[in-house]
N, C-alpha and C positions, 0 to 999 in steps of 0.2 A: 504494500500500500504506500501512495507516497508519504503521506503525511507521518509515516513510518519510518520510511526514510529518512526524512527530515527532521526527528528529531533527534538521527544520532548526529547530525551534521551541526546543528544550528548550536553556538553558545546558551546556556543555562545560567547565566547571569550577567549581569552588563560590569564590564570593566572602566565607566563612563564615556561617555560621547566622544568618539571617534578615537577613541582607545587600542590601547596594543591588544593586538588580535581583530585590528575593528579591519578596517579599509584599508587598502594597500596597493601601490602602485599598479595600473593597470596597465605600462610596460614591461614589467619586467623579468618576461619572461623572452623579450625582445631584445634589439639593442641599442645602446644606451641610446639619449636622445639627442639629437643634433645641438653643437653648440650653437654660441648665441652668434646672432649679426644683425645688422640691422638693415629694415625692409625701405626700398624706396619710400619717399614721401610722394604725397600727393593725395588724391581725390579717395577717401575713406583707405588710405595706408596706414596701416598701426605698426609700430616698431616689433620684434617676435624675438625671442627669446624662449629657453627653457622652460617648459608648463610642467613636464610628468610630475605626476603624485610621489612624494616618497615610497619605501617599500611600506611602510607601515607608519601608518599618522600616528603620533605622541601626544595630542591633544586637540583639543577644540583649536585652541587659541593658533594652533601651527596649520591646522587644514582653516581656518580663516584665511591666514595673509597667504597661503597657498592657493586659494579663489582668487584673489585678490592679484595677485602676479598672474595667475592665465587670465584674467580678465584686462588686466594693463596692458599683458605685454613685458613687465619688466624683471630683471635676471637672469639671469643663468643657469644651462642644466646644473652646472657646476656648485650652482648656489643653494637647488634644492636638493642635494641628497646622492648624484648620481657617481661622484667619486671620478668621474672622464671626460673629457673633452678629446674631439673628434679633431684633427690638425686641418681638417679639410673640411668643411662643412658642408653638406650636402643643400641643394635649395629649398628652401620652405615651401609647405604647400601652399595653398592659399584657398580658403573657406569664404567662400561669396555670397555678400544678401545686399540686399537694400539699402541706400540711405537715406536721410532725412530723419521724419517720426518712425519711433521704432516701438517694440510691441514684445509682448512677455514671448510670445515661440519661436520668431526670430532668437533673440538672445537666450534664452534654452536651449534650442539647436544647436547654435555655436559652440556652447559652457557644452553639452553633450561630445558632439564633435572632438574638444580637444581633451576628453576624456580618453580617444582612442591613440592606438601609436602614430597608427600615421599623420595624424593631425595636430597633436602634439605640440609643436612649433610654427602651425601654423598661420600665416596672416590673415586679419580677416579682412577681407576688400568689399567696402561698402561702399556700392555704386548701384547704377540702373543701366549703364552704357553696355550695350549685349556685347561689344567689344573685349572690353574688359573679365566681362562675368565668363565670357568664351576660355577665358587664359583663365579661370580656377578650376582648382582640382574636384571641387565640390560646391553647391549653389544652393541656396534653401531660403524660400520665401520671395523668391522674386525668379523673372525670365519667364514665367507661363509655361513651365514645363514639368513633369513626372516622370522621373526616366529614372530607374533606379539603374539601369547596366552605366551608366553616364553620369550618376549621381547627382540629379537634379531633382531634389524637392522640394516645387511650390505646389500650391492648391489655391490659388485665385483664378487658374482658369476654371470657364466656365465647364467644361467638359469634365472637372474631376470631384469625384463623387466616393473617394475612397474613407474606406474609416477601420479601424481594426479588423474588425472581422471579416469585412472581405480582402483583406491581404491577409489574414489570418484568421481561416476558416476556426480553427481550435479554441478560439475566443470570445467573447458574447458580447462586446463592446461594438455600436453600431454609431455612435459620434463624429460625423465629418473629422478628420485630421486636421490641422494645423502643420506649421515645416514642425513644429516639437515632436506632434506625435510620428512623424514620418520617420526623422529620426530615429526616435524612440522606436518606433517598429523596426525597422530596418537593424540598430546598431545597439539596440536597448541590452540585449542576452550579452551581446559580447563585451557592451561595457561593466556591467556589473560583476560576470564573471572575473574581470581584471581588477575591479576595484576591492573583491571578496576573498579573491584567490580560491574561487572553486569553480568546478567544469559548467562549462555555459550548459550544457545539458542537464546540470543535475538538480537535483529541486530544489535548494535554496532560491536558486537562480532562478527557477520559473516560478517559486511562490513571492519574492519578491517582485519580480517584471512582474508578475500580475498586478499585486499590491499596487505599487509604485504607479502604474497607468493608472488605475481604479481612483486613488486617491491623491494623487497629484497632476499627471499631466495626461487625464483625459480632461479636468476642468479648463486646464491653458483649453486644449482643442477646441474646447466648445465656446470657450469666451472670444477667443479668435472671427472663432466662424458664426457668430451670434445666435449662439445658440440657445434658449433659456433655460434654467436648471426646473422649472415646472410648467407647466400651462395656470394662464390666466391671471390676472394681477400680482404683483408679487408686493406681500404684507409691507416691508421693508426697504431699502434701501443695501445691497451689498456695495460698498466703499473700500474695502481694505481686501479686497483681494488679490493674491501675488501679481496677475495681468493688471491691477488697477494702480500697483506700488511702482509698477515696472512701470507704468502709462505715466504717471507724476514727475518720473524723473527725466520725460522732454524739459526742452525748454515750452516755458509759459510764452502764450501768445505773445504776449505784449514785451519780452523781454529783449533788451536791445542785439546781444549776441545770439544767435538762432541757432550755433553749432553741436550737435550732437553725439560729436564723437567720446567728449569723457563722459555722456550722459548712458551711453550705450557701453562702452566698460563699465562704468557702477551699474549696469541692469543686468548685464553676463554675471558679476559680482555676486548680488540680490541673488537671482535667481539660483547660482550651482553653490553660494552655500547654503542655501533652503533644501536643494537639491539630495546633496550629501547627508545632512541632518536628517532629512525626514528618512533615508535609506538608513542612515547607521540608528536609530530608534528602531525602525521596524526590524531590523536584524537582529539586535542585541534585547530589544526589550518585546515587540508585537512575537516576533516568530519563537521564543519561549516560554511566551503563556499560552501557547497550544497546548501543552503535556499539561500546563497545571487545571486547566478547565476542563480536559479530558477526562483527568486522573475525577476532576470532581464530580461530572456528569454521569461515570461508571461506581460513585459512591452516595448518589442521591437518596436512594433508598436508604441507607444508612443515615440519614440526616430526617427526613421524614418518609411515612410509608405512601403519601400521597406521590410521592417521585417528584412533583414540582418545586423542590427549594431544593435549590444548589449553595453547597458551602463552600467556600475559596478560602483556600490558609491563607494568603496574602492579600492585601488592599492594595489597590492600584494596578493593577494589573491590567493589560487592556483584553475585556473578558467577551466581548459583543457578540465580533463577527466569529470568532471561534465557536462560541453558543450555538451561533444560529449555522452554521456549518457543518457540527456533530449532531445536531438535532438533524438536519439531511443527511448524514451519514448513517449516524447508527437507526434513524427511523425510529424515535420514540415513542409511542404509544401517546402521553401525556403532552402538552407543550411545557417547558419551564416556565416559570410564573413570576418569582422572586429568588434573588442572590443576597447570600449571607456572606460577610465580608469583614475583617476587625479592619479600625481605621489607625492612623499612625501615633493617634494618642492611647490606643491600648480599649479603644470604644469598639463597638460594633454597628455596623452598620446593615439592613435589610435595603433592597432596592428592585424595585420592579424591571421586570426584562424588557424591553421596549418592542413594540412592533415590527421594528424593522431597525435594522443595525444604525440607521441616521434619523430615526424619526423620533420625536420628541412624547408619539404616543405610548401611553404605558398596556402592556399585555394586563395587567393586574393591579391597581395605582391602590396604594394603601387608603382606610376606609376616610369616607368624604367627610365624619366627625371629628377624626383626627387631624385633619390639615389644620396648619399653621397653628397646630399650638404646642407647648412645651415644659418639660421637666414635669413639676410634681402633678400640674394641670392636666396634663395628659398624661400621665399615671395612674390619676386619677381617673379619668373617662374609661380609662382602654382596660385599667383595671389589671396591668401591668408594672412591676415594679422596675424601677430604670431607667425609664422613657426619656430622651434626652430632647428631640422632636421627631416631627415629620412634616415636609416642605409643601408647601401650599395646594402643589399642584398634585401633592401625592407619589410621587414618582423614588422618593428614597426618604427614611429614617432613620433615627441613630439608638442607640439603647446602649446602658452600661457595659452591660455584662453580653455574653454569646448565647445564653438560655434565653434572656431577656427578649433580643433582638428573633431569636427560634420564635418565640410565643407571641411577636407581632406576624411573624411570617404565617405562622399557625392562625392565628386571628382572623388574618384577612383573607387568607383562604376559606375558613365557616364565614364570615360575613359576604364576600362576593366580591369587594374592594367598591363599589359604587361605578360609577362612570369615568369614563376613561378619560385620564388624563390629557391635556394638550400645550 
């Protein structure tokens, strides 16, 4: 089974964000990276220098200014980690898109891009002249073309219609592409394998590339290609989204200077360290709390005879979509209802499973007497000793003790829990 698989592969505790054992050069298993020189100037030319990853990040704060230098352009292989210089440097590639306003997939593509070897050191040329875009090695977001043998991914022509799953039947994601996600289809397995140091075929690898599109750069795709995240008015105002962070750092209408070249380094920035961050959390922290929600789903009965309350020895754990996964997998008879959980004060916590792994509705929302009140007050009502609260909406509670926290779980299951939370 993969998920089988995959737990003897994946870490079983995080050695902090971007940590020894985390992420690791995705050359080098190559060789070394060209040294540095520097790229003509002119009409969107960036200076190129040594990008590769070290073999292994030491910290947050080093794969920072490591974004930070393949986003500039500045340093040398020499500088990050690689111990050689080339006496003869070979020519840079050069990674082609647009210029002017620029836009969160563009600059993902790129930060992607020179996540690979061959791209590594190379220039990115920001232009529209077909001239120019003809002499790079690679082009994404501009030219009107789809040509993966010839490595050109844009998707503003009319005629393209591509989205994961029709380049990758094995997938269920059906969202127009973006040059991100093109990329990402195209080079997604093999960057990651290089960044993890495991076989692009083997599951980490494909349970992260799934992850990783699912929850970060299918939304670039759709924000790209305007796509809305539901039908019909939307409640709110989305303002801070990666594409919307990335969108801010054009130049303002009205600003005297228009140029967008160091606005488009800080956006390649932005984006590939969010990039990294959200892959090394799902590695070290999402991909091993599958055993622990497993191990709890196979000891439900043991917690109550109803089978719908699940106990988790640890808090914080991200428990959602693995819930809702093993419940398709093993085919439970019951649904899960409520999650029992101590919190980091040494409290307990019960919390309702939600409908759907992003939905804010509760499968079971604790009873509609209980909401928003607290301590002796709602000890009193529920007739429970402990009671710490329970949130307005119903959706999670706190109690002293783990019996405590049990016998609201127990509670609300003989009461019905009321109407569903929202």
């Amino acid at each position: 089974m993969f998920w089988r698989r995959l737990q003897a592969l994946v870490p079983t505790r995080s050695k902090g964000a971007l940590g020894a054992g985390g992420l690791q050069s995705p050359g080098k298993s190559h060789d070394s990276p060209r040294g540095h020189e520097q790229c003509a100037s002119g009409e969107g030319a960036w200076p190129c220098g040594g990008r590769g990853l070290p073999v292994a990040m030491r910290g947050a704060a080093r794969a920072v200014r490591l974004v930070a230098m393949a986003a500039t352009g500045t340093g040398t292989s020499a500088d990050i980690g690689t111990g050689h210089k080339r006496p003869h440097p070979e020519p840079a590639a050069r990674i082609g898109t647009h210029d002017g306003t620029f836009h969160c997939d563009e600059a993902l593509a790129c930060f992607l891009l020179r996540l690979l070897p061959r791209y590594q050191d190379a220039e990115i040329v920001r232009t529209r002249d077909p001239q120019r875009l003809a002499g790079c090695d690679v082009v994404v977001d501009v030219g009107g073309e789809y040509d993966p043998g010839r490595h050109r991914y844009d998707h503003h022509q009319r005629s393209f219609t591509e989205s994961m799953r029709s380049l990758r039947p094995d997938k269920p994601w059906s969202t127009k592409l973006s040059s991100a996600g093109l990329v990402y289809c195209h080079f997604g397995a093999q960057i990651l394998a290089g960044l993890l140091g495991q076989p692009e075929d083997g599951p980490v690898v494909t349970a992260l590339y799934d992850k990783l599109y699912e929850n970060f750069v299918e939304e670039i795709d759709a924000m790209d290609n305007g796509i809305a995240p539901a039908a019909g008015e939307p409640r709110y105002a989305l303002s801070t989204t990666l594409s919307a962070r990335v969108g801010h750092l054009n130049p303002r209408w009205n600003d005297p200077d228009q140029d967008t070249e160091a606005g488009f380094r800080r956006a390649m920035e932005l984006v590939g360290t969010e990039f990294l961050q959200r892959l090394d959390f799902y590695h070290r922290a999402w991909l091993p709390a599958r055993a622990l929600v497993e191990e709890a789903v196979r000891r439900r009965l043991e917690v109550d005879a109803s089978g719908q309350v699940l106990e988790l020895s640890q808090g914080g754990c991200p428990w959602k979509e693995h819930l809702f996964q093993l419940e398709r997998e093993l085919v439970l008879p019951r649904p899960l209802l409520l999650v029992l959980f101590p919190d980091r004060g040494g409290q307990w916590r019960v919390q309702s499973v939600p409908t759907a792994p992003h939905s804010f509705q509760s499968r079971l929302p604790l009873p509609e007497a209980w909401r928003g009140l607290r301590d002796e007050a709602l000890s009193e009502l529920a007739g429970i000793p402990g009671c710490v609260f329970v949130h307005a909406s119903g959706f999670i509670g706190g109690n002293r003790t783990r019996e405590g926290a049990l016998e609201m779980a127990r509670r609300a299951l003989e009461l019905g829990g009321g109407t569903e939370s929202t």
